[in-house]
N, C-alpha and C positions, 0 to 999 in steps of 0.2 A: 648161612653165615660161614665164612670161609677162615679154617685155622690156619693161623701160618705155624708153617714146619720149624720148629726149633733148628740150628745149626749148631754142630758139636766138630771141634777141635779133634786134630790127630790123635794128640793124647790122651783124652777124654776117650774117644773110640781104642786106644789101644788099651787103657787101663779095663776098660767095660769087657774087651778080647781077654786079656790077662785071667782076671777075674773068673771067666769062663775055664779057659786052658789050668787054672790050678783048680780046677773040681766044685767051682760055684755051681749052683744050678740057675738056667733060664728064669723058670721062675722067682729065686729069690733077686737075682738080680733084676728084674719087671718090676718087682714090688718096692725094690729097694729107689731103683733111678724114676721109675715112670714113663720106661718106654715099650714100645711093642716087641713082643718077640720076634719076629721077623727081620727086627733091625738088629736084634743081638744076633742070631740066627749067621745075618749078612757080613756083620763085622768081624763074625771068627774067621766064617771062612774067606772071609777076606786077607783074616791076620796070618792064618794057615796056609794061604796060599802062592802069599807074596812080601808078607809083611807091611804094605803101602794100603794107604787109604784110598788112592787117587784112582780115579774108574782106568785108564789109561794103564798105568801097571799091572790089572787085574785082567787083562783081557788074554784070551787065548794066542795061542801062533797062530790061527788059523783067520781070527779075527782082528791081528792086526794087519796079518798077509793083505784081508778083504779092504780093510781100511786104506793102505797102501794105495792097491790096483785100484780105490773106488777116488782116491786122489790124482793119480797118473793118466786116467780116464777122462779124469774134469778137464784136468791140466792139458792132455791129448784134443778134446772138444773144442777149447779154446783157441787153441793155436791154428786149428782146420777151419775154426768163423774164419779167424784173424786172413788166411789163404785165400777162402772165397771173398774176400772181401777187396784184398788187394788184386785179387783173378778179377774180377768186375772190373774197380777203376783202372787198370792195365786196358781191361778189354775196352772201353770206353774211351781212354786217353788215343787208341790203334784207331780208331774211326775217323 
């Protein structure tokens, strides 16, 4: 049987970060909300690191670099089909 995952608001996750950053302890706040440590764990250092919830703000330089180049590459793929493709009917239209 399959649990679905609760969704929690910015707010919600910063007040749970708050909570943490003024000397709560993990555990009292697990017991108090009902959620995993690992997700209080994720949302400080999320709160710590960026202040944003959003995965996209939380990402390294190095992994939005990779993100970039792994766009510019799609982008690059595309356009060299689009080449071969007009190189055929060219070559085809020549006969």
């Amino acid at each position: 049987m399959n649990k679905k995952q609760p969704t929690y608001t910015a707010d919600f996750k910063r007040k749970i970060a708050e909570l943490r950053e003024n000397g709560k302890s993990i555990n009292a706040i697990q017991r108090e909300y009902g959620m995993a440590k690992a997700t209080i764990y994720n949302w400080y250092a999320q709160y710590k690191t960026s202040g944003s919830f959003n995965a996209s703000d939380n990402l390294s330089n190095e992994e939005k670099e990779l993100r970039q180049l792994r766009k510019e590459i799609k982008q690059l793929k595309m356009e060299n089909d689009i080449l071969k493709q007009a190189a055929l009917i060219l070559g085809r239209n020549a006969e």
